[in-house]
C-alpha positions in Angstrom: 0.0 0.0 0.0 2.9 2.3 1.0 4.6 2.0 -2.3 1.5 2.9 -4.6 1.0 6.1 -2.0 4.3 6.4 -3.4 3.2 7.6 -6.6 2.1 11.1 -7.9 -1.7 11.8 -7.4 -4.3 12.1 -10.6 -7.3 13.6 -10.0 -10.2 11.7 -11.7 -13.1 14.0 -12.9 -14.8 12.5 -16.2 -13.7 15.0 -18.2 -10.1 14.8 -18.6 -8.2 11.4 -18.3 -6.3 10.4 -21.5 -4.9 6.6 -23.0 -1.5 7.2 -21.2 -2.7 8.5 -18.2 -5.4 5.2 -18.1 -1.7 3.5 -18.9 -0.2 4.6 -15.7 -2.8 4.3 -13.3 -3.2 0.4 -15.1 0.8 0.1 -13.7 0.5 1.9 -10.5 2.6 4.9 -11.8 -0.2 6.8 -10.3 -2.5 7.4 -7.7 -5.9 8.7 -8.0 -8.2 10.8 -5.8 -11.7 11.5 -7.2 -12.9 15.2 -8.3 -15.2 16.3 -4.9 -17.8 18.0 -7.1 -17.8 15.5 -10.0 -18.9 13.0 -6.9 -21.2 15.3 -5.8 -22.6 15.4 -9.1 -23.3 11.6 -9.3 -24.6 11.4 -5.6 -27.3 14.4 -7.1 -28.3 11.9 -9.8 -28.9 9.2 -8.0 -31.8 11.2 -6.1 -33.2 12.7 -9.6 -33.1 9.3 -10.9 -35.4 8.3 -8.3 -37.8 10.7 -9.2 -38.2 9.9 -13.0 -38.5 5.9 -12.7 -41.9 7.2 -10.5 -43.2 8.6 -13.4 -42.3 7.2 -17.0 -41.0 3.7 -18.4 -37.4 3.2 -17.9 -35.3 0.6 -19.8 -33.5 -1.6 -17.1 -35.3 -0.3 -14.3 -38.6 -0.6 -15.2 -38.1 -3.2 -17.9 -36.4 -6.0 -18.8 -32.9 -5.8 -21.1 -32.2 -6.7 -24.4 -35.4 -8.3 -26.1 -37.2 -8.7 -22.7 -37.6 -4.6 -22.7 -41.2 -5.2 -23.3 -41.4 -7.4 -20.3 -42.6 -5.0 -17.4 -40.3 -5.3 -14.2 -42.8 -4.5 -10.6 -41.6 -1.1 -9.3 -40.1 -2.5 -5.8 -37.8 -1.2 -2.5 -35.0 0.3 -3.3 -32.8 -2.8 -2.4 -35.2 -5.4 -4.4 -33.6 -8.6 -6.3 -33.8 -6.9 -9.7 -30.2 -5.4 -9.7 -28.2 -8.6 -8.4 -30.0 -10.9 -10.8 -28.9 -8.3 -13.8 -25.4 -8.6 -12.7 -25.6 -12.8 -11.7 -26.9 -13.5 -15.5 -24.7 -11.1 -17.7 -21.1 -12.3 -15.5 -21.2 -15.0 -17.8 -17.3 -14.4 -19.3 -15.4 -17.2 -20.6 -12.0 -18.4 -21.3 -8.4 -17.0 -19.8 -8.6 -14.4 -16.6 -8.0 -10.8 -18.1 -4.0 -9.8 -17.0 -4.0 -7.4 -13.5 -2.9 -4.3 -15.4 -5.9 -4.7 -18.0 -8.4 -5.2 -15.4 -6.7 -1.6 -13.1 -7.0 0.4 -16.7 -11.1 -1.1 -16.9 -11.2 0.0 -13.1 -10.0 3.4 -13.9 -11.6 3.8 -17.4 -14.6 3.3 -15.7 -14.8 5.3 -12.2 -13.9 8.0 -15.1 -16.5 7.4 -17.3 -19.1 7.2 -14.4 -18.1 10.4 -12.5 -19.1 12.4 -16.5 -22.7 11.8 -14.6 -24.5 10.2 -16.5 -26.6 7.2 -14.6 -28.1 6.8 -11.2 -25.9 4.6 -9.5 -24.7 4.9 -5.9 -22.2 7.1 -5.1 -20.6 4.5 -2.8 -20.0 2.4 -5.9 -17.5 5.0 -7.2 -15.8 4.7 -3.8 -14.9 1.2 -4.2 -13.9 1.2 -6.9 -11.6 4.3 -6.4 -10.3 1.9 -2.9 -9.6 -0.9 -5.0 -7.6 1.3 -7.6 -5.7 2.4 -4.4 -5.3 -0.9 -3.0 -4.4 -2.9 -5.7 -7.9 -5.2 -5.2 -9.2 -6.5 -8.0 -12.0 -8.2 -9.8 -11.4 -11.7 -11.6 -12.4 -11.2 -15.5 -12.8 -13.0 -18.1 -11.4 -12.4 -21.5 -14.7 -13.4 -23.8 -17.8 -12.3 -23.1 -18.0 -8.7 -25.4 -18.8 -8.0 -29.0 -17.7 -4.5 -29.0 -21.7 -3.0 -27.7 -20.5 -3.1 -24.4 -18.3 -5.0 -22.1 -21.5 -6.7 -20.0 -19.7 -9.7 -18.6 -17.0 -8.2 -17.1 -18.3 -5.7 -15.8 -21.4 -7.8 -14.4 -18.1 -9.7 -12.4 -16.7 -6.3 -11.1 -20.4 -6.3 -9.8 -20.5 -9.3 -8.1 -17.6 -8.7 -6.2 -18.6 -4.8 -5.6 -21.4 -6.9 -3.8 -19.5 -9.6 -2.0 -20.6 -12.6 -4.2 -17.0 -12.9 -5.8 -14.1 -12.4 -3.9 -11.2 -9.8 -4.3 -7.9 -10.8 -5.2 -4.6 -9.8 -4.3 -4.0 -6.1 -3.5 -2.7 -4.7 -0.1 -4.6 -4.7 3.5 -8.4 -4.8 3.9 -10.2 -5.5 0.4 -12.9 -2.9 -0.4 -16.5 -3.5 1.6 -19.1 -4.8 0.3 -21.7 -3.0 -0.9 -26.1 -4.2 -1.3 -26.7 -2.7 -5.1 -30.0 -2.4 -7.0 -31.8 -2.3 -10.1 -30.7 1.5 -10.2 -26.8 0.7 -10.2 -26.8 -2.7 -11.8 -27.0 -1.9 -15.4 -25.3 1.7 -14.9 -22.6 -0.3 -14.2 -22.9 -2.5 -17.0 -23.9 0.0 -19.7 -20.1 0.5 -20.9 -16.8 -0.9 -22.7 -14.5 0.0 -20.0 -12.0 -3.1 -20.4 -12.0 -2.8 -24.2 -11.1 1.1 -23.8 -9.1 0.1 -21.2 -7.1 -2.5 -22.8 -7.0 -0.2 -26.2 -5.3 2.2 -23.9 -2.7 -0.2 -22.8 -1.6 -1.2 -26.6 -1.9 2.2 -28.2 0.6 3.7 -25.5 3.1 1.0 -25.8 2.6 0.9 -29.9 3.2 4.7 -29.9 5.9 4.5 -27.3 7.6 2.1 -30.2 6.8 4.2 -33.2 8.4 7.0 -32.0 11.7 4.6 -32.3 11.5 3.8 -35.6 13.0 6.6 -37.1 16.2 6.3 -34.9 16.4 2.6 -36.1 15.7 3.7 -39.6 18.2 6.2 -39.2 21.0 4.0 -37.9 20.5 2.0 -41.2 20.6 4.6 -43.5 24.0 5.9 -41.6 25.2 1.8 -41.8 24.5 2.4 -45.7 25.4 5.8 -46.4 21.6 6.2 -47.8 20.2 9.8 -49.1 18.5 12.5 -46.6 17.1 13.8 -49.9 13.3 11.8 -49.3 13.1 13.8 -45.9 13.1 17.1 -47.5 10.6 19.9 -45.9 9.9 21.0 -49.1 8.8 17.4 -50.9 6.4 16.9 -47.5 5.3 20.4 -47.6 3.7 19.7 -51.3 1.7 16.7 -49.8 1.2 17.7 -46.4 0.2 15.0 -44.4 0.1 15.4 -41.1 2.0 12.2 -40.0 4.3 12.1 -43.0 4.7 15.4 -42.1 6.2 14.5 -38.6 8.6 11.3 -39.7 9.7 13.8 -42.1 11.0 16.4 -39.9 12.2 13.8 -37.5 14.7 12.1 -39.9 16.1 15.7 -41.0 16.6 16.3 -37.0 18.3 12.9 -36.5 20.4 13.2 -39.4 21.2 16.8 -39.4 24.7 16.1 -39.0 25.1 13.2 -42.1 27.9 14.2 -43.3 28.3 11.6 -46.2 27.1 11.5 -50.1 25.0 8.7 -50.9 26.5 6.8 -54.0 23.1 6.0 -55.0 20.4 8.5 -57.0 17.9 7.2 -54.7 17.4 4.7 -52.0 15.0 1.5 -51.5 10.7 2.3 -50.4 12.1 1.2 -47.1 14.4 4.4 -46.9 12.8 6.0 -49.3 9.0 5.4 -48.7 9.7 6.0 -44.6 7.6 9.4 -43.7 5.1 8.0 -46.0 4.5 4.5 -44.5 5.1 5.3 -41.1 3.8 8.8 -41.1 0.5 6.9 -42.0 0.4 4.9 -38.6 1.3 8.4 -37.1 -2.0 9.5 -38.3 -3.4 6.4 -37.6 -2.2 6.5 -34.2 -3.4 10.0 -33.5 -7.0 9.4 -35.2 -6.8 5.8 -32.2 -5.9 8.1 -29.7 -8.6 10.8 -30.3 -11.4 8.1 -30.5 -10.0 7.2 -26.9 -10.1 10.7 -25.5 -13.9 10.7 -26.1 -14.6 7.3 -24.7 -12.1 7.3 -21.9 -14.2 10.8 -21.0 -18.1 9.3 -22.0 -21.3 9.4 -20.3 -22.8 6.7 -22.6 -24.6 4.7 -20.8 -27.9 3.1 -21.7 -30.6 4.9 -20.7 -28.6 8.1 -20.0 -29.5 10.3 -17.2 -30.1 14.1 -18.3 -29.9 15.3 -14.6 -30.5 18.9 -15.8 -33.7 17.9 -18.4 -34.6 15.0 -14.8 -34.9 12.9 -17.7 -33.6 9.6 -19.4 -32.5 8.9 -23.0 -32.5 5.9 -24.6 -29.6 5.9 -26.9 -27.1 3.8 -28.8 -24.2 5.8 -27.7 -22.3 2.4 -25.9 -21.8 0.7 -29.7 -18.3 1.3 -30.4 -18.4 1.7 -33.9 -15.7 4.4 -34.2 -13.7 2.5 -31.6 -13.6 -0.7 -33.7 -12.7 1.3 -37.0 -10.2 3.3 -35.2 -8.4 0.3 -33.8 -8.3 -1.6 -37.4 -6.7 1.2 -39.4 -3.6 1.5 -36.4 -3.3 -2.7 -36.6 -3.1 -2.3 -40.3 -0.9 0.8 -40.6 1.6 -1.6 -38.5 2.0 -3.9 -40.5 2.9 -1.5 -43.2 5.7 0.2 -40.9 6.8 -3.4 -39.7 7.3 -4.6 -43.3 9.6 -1.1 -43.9 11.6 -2.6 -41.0 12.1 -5.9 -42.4 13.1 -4.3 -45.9 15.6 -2.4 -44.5 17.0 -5.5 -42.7 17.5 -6.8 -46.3 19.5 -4.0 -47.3 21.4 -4.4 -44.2 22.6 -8.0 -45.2 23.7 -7.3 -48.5 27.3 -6.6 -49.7 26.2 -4.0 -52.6 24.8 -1.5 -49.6 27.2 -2.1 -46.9 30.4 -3.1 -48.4 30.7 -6.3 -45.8 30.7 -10.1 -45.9 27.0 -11.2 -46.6 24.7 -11.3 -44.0 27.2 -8.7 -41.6 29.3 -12.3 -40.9 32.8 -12.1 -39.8 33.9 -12.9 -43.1 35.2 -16.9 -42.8 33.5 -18.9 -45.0 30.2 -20.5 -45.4 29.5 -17.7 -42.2 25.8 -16.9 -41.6 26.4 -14.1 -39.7 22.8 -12.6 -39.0 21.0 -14.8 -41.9 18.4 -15.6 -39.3 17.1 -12.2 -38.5 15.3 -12.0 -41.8 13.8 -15.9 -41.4 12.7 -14.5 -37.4 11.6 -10.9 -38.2 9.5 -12.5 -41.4 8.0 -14.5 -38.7 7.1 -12.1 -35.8 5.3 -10.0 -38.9 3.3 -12.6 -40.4 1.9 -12.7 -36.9 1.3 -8.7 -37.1 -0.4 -9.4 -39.8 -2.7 -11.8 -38.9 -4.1 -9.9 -35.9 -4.0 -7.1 -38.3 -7.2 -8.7 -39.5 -10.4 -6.1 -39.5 -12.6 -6.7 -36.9 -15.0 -4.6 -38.2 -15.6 -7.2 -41.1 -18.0 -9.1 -38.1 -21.5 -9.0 -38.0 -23.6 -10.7 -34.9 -27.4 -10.3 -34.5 -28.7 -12.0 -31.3 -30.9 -11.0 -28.1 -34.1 -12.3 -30.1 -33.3 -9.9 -32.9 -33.4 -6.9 -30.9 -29.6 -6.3 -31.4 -28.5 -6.4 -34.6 -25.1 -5.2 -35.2 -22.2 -5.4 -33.1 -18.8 -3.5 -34.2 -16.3 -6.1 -32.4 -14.2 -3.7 -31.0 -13.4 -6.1 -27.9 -11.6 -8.2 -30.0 -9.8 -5.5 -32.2 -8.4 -4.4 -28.5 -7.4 -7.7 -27.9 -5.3 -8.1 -31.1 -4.0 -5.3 -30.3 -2.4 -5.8 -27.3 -1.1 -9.2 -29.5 0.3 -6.9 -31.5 2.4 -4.7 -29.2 5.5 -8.1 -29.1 6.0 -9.1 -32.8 6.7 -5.4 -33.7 8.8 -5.0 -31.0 10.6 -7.8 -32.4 10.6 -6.9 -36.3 12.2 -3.8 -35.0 14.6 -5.5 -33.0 15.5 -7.5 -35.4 16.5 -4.1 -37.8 18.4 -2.7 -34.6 20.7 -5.6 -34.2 21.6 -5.8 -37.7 22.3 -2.2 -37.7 24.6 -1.7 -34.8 26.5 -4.6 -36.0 26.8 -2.8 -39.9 28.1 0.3 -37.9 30.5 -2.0 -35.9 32.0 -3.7 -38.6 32.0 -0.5 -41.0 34.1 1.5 -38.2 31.1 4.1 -38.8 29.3 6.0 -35.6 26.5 8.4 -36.5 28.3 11.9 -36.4 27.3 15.0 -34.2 25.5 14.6 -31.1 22.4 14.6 -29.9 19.2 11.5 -29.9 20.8 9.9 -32.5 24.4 9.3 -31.1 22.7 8.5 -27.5 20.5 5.7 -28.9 23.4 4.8 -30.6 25.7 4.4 -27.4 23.0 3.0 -25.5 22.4 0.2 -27.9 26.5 -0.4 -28.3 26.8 -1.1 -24.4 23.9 -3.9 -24.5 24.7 -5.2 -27.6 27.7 -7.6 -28.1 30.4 -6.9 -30.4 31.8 -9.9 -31.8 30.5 -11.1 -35.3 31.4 -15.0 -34.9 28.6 -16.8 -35.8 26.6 -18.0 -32.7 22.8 -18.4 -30.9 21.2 -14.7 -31.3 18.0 -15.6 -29.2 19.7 -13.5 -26.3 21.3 -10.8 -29.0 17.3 -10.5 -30.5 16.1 -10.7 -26.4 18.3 -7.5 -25.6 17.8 -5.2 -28.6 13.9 -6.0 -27.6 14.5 -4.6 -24.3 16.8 -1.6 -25.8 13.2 -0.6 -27.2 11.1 -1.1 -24.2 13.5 0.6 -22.0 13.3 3.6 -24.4 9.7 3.3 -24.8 9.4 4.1 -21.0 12.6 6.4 -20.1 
């Protein structure tokens, strides 16, 4: 408990939090505290709430969900049956327990999402949760039970054990009381994709967190190569002005401001060449990911939504996560475009007409392989980008009687992309190996100083020099870690 104390404070409104601040508080780099006025807020709507169910039809409250809304549900005490048997019948996930860290982002995605003010549950709900952030309680999950319109089963379990019906696990020092909950906090609760927007939080932090590296590994290879600066120009990007290509542009001229070498070649291979454009289009597709998360991180969207200042409910699709799904499918497939870049370039690194060297960067005695294996393991890791680069959005699912008939799959599109965060880590290590070694045995070190020369050094200290052939599991293992030390220095 003492050590996540330790950690600086973020104040949780519903109007603020952002993917890599959801990333933090998933790793216990931070500690929340909860907005005073935003909790005020929600403890007003819980009595307004009251009020309207007296007087009109309300979807879960006074009715049945999914195709049983035309069943009326008896209008009963506050703390009748209707809530907990909500929550018993839609906690039925399936399959592997959701990681620790995935289930803290859900927790904080969620006591976000609920404090915008839009639903009628218990105000005491939003303190558990906000203890079990704090403690390091948490909910057992289940990884299947979502279709992108709303992550019911999971957060049906988070109910249960809000309630006491499932128990708490691990954390430090008292788990978080149990708490009676009703028809009024029951699907409130459940009305939202917190773990998928959670989880998409997770994998576009550490995805961006490795983008931002591949231009320093690019870079390295076109200094290993003596490529041409001449595709990074301001003045080509500035006729075609894409944002994102825009951006890898104007990084490569800063990291190779002081190239101080003329490339023998008119122009260089798409993988040099083609760089601002390939990967500037994942920049875009990451920013366009990371926008879509700002609004649902931040959204009241639960089904019926409260309109505490109308004292009214909406009934709404706003939960469907449509853009969500979309959003994630276009930053999986923009990877797989920047991943294949990497694995080019690795081809130019092996061969004796760019670098000058024995092939495959050997130590030159014959028959050597050298790094021949790099290309066989980074082909590999990105034929596994690519298949959970499939679109999700391609899925279609009508069920609940007919009532619900579309689903955007979103769930799953998070999933694939947190399987996608390791095999580009690895294409990309696989480019930084070979390139440190093509500086090595080339006698070249990037020139100047600055980011360039520093990820240089860093990688030359973990790295092992000699070029004998030998097992390069624990060479591939450490340029791996070069990147995920970077991505969270």
């Amino acid at each position: 408990m003492a050590a996540l104390m330790a950690h600086p404070f973020l104040c949780l409104s519903g109007n603020s939090l952002d993917a890599a601040q959801v990333t933090a508080l998933a790793r216990s780099r931070l500690t929340i505290t909860v907005d005073t006025k935003a909790r005020e807020r929600v403890r007003e709507a819980h009595g307004i709430a009251q009020r309207i169910v007296g007087n009109r039809r309300v979807y879960g409250y006074t009715t049945g969900v999914g195709a049983n809304r035309t069943t009326c549900v008896a209008k009963a005490p506050a703390h009748d049956a209707f809530g907990m048997q909500l929550l018993r019948s839609h906690s039925g996930g399936i399959g592997p327990e959701v990681p620790g860290e995935q289930v803290r982002a859900m927790l904080a995605v969620r006591l976000n999402q609920l404090l915008a003010g839009g639903t009628s549950i218990q105000v005491e709900v939003l303190d558990r949760i906000a203890e079990a952030l704090a403690s390091g309680h948490l909910p057992t999950v289940h990884a299947f039970g979502a279709i992108g319109t709303g992550d019911l089963s999971a957060l049906g379990e988070l109910g249960l054990t809000l309630a006491g019906e499932l128990p708490w696990q691990g954390g430090n020092g008292p788990a978080p009381a149990s708490i009676v909950l009703d028809r009024r906090d029951a699907l409130p609760l459940m009305s939202s994709g917190a773990l998928t927007i959670g989880q998409s939080a997770l994998g576009a932090t550490d995805l961006k967190a490795l983008l931002d590296q591949v231009p320093l590994i690019a870079a390295l290879t076109l200094t290993a190569i003596r490529g041409s600066a001449e595709a990074y120009s301001q003045r080509v990007h500035d006729l075609k002005p894409h944002a994102g290509t825009q951006t890898v542009a104007a990084r490569m001229r800063q990291l190779l401001s002081s190239a101080d070498w003329t490339s023998h070649l008119v122009q260089d291979p798409f993988g040099l060449r083609c760089l601002p454009q390939v990967d500037g289009a994942a920049v875009d597709a990451w920013r366009r990911l990371d926008e879509v998360l700002a609004v649902e991180i931040n959204a009241a969207a639960e089904n019926p939504l409260l309109d505490a200042d109308e004292e009214d409910y909406h009934h709404h699709g706003g939960f469907h996560q449509a853009q969500l799904a979309l959003a994630l499918d276009q930053f999986r497939l923009s990877l797989v475009g920047t991943a294949a870049l990497s694995a080019a370039r690795l081809g130019y690194l092996v061969e004796p007409s760019f670098t000058g060297l024995s092939p495959f960067l050997s130590d030159g005695s014959p028959g050597s392989s050298g790094v021949m294996i790099t290309e066989y393991t980074a082909q590999s890791a990105l034929a596994e980008l690519r298949t959970h680069a499939q679109p999700v959005s391609l899925g279609h699912a009508v069920i609940s009687r007919g009532s619900e008939d579309h689903a955007s799959f979103a769930s799953t599109g998070a999933r694939r992309l947190l399987d996608s965060v390791q095999p580009f880590q690895l294409v990309l290590a696989c480019e930084l190996l070979a390139a440190i070694r093509a500086l090595r045995l080339r006698d070249f070190v990037p020139p100047g100083c600055g980011e360039l020369r520093d990820f240089y050094e860093t990688a030359v200290k973990r790295l092992q020099s000699s070029a004998r052939d030998r097992n390069l599991t624990e060479d591939l293992h450490t340029a791996a870690a070069i990147l995920a030390d970077g991505a969270t220095s």
